[in-house]
Each structure stands twice: as structure tokens, then as C-alpha cells.
C-alpha positions in Angstrom: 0.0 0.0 0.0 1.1 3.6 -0.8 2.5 5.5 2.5 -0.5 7.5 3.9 0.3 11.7 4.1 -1.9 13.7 6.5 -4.3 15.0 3.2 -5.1 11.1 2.6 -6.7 11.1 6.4 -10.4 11.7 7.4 -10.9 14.9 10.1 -11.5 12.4 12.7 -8.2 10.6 12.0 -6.5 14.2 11.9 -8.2 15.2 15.2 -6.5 11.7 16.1 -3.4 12.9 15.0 -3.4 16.6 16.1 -4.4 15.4 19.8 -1.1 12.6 19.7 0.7 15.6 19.1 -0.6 17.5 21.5 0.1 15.2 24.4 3.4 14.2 23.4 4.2 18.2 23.5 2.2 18.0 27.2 5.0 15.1 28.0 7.7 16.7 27.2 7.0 20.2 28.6 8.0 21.6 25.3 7.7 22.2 21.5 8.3 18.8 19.8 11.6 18.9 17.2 10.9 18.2 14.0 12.5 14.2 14.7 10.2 13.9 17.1 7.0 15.1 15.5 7.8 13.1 12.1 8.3 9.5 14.5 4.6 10.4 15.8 3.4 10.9 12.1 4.8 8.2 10.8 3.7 5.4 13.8 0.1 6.9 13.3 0.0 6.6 9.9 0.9 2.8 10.0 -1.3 2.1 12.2 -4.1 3.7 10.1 -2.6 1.9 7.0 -2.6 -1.5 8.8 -6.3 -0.7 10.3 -7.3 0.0 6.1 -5.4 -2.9 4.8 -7.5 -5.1 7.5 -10.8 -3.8 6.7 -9.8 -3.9 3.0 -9.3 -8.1 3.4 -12.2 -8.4 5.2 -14.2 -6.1 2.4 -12.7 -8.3 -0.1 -13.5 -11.7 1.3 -17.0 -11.2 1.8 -17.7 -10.0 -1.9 -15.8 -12.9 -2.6 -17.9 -15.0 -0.5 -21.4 -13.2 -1.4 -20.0 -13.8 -5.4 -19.6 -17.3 -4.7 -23.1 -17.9 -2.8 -24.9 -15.8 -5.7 -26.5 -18.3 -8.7 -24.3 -17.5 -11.7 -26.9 -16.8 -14.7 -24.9 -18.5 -17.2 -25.0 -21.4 -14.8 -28.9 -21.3 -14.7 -29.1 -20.9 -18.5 -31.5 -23.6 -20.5 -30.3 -24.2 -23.5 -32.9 -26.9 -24.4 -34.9 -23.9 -23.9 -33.9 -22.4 -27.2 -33.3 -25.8 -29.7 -36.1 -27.6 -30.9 -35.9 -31.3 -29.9 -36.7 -32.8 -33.7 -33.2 -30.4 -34.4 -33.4 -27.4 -36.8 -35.3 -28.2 -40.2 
């Protein structure tokens, strides 16, 4: 999967984000260095990649699964239906 960048996230996963920041700087007493901000970043956005690849699978596996279960129509198609049983004259 493509590495995530803080445009590709929703507002609640930025509100996420902004608030991890927030109490990390609470932590420390201090502004965050640049080191220290982009190791925050970069943890969240795995975790939010790993949460999407997860719910990805699991989106993937039940279309499969629903595909599977639904009656194909070319499985269900009569072809006696359409041929005359003395053959074509």
C-alpha cells in the first residue's frame, strides 16, 4: 500500500493525529523537534494503513464470499430452452 500523508486522512483521524501531538508536547513540557513530531506521524500513519489494509481483506473476502453464494446466470441458463428437440429443419 502507498505510504498514507496527512491529506489522505479523514478529520477524525486528523483530530487523532493533532491530539497525539498534543500530548506528546504535554509530555515533554516543550515544543516537539521536527525528529520527534515526524516519528509520531509516521507510527500513526501505520497504524491507520494497517487498520485499512484489514478492513480492505475483510471487504474483499465477503464480496468474494457473497459472489460465490450468488447463482451465476450463465449457470442457470436452458439451453434446451432455445433448440427444438426434432433439431433445426
Amino acid at each position: 500500500m502507498n505510504t498514507l500523508t496527512q491529506k489522505d486522512l479523514t478529520e477524525s483521524e486528523q483530530r487523532q493525529l493533532n491530539a497525539l501531538l498534543a500530548q506528546a508536547r504535554k509530555a515533554h513540557e516543550r515544543e516537539l523537534t521536527n525528529a520527534e513530531r515526524n516519528k509520531i506521524k509516521d507510527d500513526f500513519f501505520a497504524e491507520i494503513g494497517e487498520q485499512r489494509e484489514k478492513t480492505a481483506t475483510k471487504n474483499r473476502a465477503e464480496r468474494k464470499r457473497l459472489k460465490a453464494s450468488a447463482p451465476s446466470t450463465s449457470a442457470t441458463f436452458d439451453w434446451t430452452a432455445r433448440t427444438h428437440p426434432r433439431g433445426r429443419r
